[in-house]
N, C-alpha and C positions, 0 to 999 in steps of 0.2 A: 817474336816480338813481345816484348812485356809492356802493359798498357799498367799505367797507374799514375801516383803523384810524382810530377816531375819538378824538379827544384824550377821556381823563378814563373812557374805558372799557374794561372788562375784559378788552379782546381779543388774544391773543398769537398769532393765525394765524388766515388766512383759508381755509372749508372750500371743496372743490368744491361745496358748494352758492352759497355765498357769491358765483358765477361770474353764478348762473342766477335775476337777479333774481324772475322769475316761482315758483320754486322755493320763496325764502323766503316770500314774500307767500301763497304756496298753503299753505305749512305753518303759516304764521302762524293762517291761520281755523280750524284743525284742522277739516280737513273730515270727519276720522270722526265728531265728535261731531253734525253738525247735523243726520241723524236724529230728534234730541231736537227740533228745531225741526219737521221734516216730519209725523212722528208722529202731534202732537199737534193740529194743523193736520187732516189726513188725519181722523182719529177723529171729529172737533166734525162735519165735513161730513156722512162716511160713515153719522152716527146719526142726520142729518137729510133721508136720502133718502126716509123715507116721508111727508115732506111732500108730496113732488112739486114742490119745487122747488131749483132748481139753478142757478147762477150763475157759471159759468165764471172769468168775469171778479173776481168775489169771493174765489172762491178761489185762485184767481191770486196776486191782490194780498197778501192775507193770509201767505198761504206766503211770500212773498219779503220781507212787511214781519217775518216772526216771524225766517226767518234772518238778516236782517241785524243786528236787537236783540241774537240770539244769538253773532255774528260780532263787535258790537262790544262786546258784555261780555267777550268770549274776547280780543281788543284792551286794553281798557281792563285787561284783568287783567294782561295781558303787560306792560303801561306803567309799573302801579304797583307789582307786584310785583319790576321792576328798580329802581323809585324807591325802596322800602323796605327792600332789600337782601336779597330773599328768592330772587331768581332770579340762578345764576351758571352757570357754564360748563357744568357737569358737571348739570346740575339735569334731573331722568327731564321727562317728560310736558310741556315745554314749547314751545311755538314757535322759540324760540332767537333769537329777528331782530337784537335789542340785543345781546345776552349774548354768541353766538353770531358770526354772521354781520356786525355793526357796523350798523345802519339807526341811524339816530340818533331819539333817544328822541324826540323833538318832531314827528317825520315821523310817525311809529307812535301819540301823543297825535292830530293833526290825522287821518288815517286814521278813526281809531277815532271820532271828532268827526264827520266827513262821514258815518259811514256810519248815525249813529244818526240825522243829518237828513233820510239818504235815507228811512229806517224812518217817520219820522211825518209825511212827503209823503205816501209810502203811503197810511200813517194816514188822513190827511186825507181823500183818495181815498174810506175806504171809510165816514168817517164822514158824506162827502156824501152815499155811494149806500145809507148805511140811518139812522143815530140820530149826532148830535154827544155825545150820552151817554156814548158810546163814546169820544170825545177824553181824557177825564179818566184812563180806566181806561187807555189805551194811554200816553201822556202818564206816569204811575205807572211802567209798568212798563216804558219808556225811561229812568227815572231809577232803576230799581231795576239794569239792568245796569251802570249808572256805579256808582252806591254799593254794589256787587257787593264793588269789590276797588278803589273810588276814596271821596274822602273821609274827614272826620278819624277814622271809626269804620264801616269797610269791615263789610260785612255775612258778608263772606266769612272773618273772624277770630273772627265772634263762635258762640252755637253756634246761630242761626237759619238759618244757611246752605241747608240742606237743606228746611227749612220754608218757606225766600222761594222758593227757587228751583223748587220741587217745585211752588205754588201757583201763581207765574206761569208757569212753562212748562208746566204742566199743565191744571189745570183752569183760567185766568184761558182762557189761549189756544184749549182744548175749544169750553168754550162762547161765546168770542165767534164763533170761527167757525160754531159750532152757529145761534146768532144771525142770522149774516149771511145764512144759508140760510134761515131759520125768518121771522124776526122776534120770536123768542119764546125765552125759555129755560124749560126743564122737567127733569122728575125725571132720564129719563134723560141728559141733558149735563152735569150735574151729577153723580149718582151714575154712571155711567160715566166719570166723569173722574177718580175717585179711586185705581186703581192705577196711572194711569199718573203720576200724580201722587207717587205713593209711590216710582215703580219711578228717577222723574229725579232725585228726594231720594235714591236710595241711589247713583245715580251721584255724585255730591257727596259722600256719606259714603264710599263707597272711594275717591276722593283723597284725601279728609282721612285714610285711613286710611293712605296709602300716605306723607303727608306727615306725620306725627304727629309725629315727633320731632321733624325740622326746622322745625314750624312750636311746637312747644314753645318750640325753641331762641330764636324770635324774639316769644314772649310775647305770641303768639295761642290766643283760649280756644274753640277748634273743638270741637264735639258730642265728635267723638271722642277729644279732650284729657279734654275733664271726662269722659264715663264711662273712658275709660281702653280698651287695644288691646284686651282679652279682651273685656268687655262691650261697644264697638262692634261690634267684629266680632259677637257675639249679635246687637246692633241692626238691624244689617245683614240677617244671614240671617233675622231677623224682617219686615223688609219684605220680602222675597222672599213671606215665610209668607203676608203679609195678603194681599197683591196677587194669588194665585194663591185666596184662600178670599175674597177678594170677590169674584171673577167666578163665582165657584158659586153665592153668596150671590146674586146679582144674577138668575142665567140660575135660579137657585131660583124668585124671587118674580117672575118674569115679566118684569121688567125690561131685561134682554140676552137674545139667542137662545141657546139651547142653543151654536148654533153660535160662539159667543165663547169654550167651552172651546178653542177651536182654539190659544188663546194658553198654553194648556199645553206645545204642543212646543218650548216655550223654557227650562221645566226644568232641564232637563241644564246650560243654560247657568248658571245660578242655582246649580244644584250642584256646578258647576267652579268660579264665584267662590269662593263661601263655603266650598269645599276650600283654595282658594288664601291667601284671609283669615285661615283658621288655622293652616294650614304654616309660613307664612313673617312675616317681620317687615321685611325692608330695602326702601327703594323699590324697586331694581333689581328683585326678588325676587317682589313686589308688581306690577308690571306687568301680568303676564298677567292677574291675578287682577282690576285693576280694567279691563281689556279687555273679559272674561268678561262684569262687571257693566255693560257700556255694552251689548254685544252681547245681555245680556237685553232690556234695555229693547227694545233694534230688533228682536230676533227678536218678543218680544209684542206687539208696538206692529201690525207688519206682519202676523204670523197672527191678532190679534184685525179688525185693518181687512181682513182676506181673510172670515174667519168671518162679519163682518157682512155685505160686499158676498153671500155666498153666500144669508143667510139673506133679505136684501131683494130682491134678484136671481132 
């Protein structure tokens, strides 16, 4: 692959990264975010080890088939969001492959293409080794990372964003892997999959918080357009609220073990964002603060899957 000036695109210099093909392709997946994928993979198992059963090999596949959905949504967004003139040079929080560095848009389309095929091979895999039932539901939400930020009414403009994406990578992806272990789904995969659910829905809402103006400017009607920067920002540090008073709520009525408060020492983190979300206004400005909010999500994600392994253990 030769990386340089491509006719018809934005580019006036080529970076040192631009040198270290592996470089751009590594930043391209943004591999800080795919946590968001391990997570939620990790939880669906971890709730279903007092079944006494375990499957290696399930969970294996699952994990690798959730990042790659996740990889080629974070793809496909890169694709369209240079096709629709939203991503340019100077733009915070993106990959930069197009914009940046020159990969030509058609390579970074076909990429993002193979990798959602490898995802329902996967698929395929584990719908042999438990229910074809499961085809449909995976099938769904392979096509929910395309219409993420592709198609004539990207999901990613409108204000569902935070509600598709919170449901699939959350509780969709919980409990199938709950599933795959189980054969069964029940209360708690279900009702334990609800803050983490909340908590990947607010990672979406601090981008859109952080893009708000610029995605005003291109006459996208993002959750936090229509309430506006003051009342998102509330919305925001209200899913922080829920997500830490449902796991009270849960380890109350027997549901999770006590030892699930353990996803409390993520806090602080929660309380840096939503410090950050109301100091400042400009992307630049904005960065750390929606860092903080990804970094919640992983800090609870990991101390709730520790809190469990302890209490089942």
């Amino acid at each position: 692959m030769q990386i340089g000036q491509q006719a018809g695109q934005p580019i006036q210099a080529i970076s040192p990264l631009a040198r270290n093909r592996w470089g751009i392709w590594w930043k391209l997946l943004r591999p800080h975010t795919l946590t968001a994928s391990f997570i939620p993979v990790a939880i669906g198992t971890v709730l279903a080890l007092p079944s006494q059963h375990f499957r290696l090999d399930l969970f294996i596949i699952m994990l690798l088939a959730s990042i790659l959905i996740q990889v080629a949504t974070n793809i496909f967004n890169e694709y369209y969001d240079y096709k629709r003139g939203l991503d340019h040079e100077h733009s915070v929080g993106i990959g930069g492959a197009i914009v940046r560095y020159g990969v030509p848009p058609s390579k970074i389309l076909s990429v993002a293409q193979y990798t959602t095929a490898t995802a329902i091979l996967l698929g395929l895999y584990l719908c042999h080794e438990s229910t074809w039932y499961l085809l449909p539901i995976g099938l769904s939400c392979a096509a929910v990372g395309y219409l993420y930020s592709g198609g004539p009414f990207p999901i990613s403009a409108t204000p569902f964003g935070e509600l598709v994406s919170g449901l699939c990578m959350g509780l969709v992806i919980i409990v199938i892997s709950f599933f795959l272990q189980t054969g069964t789904v029940t209360n708690i995969a279900i009702m334990g999959s609800i803050s983490t659910s909340v908590l990947i829905g607010a990672i979406l809402m601090s981008n859109n918080l952080r893009d708000l103006e610029d995605d005003k400017s291109h006459g996208r009607q993002t959750l936090a357009i229509l309430l506006k920067r003051s009342k998102a920002t509330y919305c925001l540090m209200g899913m922080f609220i829920f997500s830490y008073l449902w796991i009270i709520f849960l380890a109350a009525i027997n549901i999770l073990p006590y030892w699930s408060l353990l996803s409390f020492i993520s806090i602080p983190k929660a309380i840096q964002a939503s410090r950050g979300f109301q100091k400042n206004s400009t992307p630049e400005s904005l960065a750390p603060a929606m860092v903080a909010t990804a970094q919640t999500n992983t800090l609870f994600g990991f101390s709730l899957i520790l809190g469990l392994l302890f209490h089942y253990w």
